[in-house]
N, C-alpha and C positions, 0 to 999 in steps of 0.2 A: 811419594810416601817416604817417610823419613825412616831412619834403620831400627829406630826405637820403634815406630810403628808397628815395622815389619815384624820386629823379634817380637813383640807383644800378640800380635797376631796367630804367629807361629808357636807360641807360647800356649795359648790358649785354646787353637785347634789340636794343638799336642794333649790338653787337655781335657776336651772332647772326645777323643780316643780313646785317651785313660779311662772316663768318666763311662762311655759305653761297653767296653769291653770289662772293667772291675763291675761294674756295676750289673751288668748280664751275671754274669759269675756268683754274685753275690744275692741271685733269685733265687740258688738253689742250697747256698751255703747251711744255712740255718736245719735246713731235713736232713743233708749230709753228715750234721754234727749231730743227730741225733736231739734236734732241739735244746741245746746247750742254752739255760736260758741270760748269760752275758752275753752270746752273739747275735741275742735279738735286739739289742742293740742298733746295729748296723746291717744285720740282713732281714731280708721280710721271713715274716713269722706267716704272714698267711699271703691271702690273695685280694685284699684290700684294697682300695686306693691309695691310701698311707703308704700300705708299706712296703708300696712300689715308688714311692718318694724319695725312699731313705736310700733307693739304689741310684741314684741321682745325686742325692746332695753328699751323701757320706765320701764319696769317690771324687768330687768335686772340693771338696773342704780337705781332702787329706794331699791333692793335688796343688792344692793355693798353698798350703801349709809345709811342705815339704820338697817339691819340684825345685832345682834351679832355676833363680829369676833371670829373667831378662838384664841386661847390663843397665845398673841405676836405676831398675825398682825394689823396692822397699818390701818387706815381708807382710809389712800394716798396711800399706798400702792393695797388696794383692786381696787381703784377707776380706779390707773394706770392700773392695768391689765385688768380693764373693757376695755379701749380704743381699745385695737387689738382686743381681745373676742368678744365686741360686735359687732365692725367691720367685723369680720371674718361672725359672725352671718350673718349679713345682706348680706353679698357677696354671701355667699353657696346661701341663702334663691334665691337672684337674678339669681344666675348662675343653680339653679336645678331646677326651675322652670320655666325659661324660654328655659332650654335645654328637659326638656319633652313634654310642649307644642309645642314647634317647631318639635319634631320628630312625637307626636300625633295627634297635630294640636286643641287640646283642652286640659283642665284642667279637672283632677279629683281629685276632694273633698278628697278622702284616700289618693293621692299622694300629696295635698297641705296640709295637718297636719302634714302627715310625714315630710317632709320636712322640716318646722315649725320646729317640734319635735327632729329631727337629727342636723339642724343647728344649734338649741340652745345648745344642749349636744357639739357638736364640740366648739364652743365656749365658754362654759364655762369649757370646757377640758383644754381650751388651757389659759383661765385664772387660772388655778388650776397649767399648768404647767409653767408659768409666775411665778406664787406665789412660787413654791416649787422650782422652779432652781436657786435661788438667784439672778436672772437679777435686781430685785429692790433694789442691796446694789450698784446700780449706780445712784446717782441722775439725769444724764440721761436718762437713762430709764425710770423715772419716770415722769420727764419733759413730756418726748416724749407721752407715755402711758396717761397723764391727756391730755396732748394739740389735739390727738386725739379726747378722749373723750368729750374738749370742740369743738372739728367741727362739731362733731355729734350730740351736745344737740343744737348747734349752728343751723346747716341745717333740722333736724326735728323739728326745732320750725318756720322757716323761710319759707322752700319751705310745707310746709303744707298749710300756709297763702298766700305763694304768690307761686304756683307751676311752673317751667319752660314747655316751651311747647315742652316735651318731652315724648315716649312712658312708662317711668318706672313713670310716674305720670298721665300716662291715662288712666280712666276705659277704658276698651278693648270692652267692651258690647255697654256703652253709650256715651262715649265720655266725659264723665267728667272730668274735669283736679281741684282739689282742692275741697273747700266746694261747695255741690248742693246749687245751690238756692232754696226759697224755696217759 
């Protein structure tokens, strides 16, 4: 394994870290502030599917975006591979959690961290090997990788505020769809 590898590896399980520990944190932020409603933004407002997303991607995007790089990566470069990564993130988090619920018929608390926990490692796997397979010496790929990740800061800042009336935006318990009134 080459030392570029290694740092990029190390990089990104550094970031997995970041990404579960801010992001835990950031389950409870939003009640703390008193429903401050610009920090719904970036922490969950309710108990959603959504907006257990944004504890994931937000901590991950601020991580690409700010973290020192690895020696001779590029800031565009990191950012591009965030798009599918985080992407990927949020799909596992959708698709493994609503396939045990539906076999259980309820959620449990150790299978929703895990989860949390194993999506975010897949996805920043998958940006590590983004980074280390040369896909980014295509300026399309790069395109492509940012323009994702703008649909995504794009729809986490959007359907938070205004959520469609759909079940991956409904608390399940109360029926809340976006910020509680209060």
């Amino acid at each position: 394994m080459s030392s570029r590898t290694r740092s990029i590896l190390i990089f990104e399980l550094g970031g997995a870290a970041f990404m579960v520990a801010v992001g835990s944190a950031m389950h409870f932020l939003f009640e703390l502030a008193s429903g401050w409603p610009p920090l719904a933004l970036i922490a969950a407002v309710n108990e959603s599917i959504w907006e257990h997303l944004k504890l994931a991607f937000w901590p991950g995007l601020f991580w690409a975006g700010v973290a020192p790089l690895p020696a001779g990566l590029r800031r565009r470069e990191m950012l591009a591979a965030k798009g599918p990564g985080l992407f990927v993130t949020a799909v596992l988090i959708v698709a493994v959690f609503t396939t045990y619920v539906t076999i259980l018929g309820h959620n449990i608390l150790a299978l929703d961290i895990g989860t949390f926990v194993i999506a975010i490692m897949i996805g920043q796997a998958l940006s590590a090997v983004l980074l280390t397979g040369g896909v980014f010496q295509h300026h399309a790929f790069i395109r492509a990788g940012l323009g994702l990740l703008g649909l995504q800061i794009i729809s986490y800042g959007l359907f938070t505020y205004i959520p469609p009336d759909h079940w991956l935006f409904i608390e399940a318990s109360s029926g809340v769809r976006g910020i509680p009134e209060r």
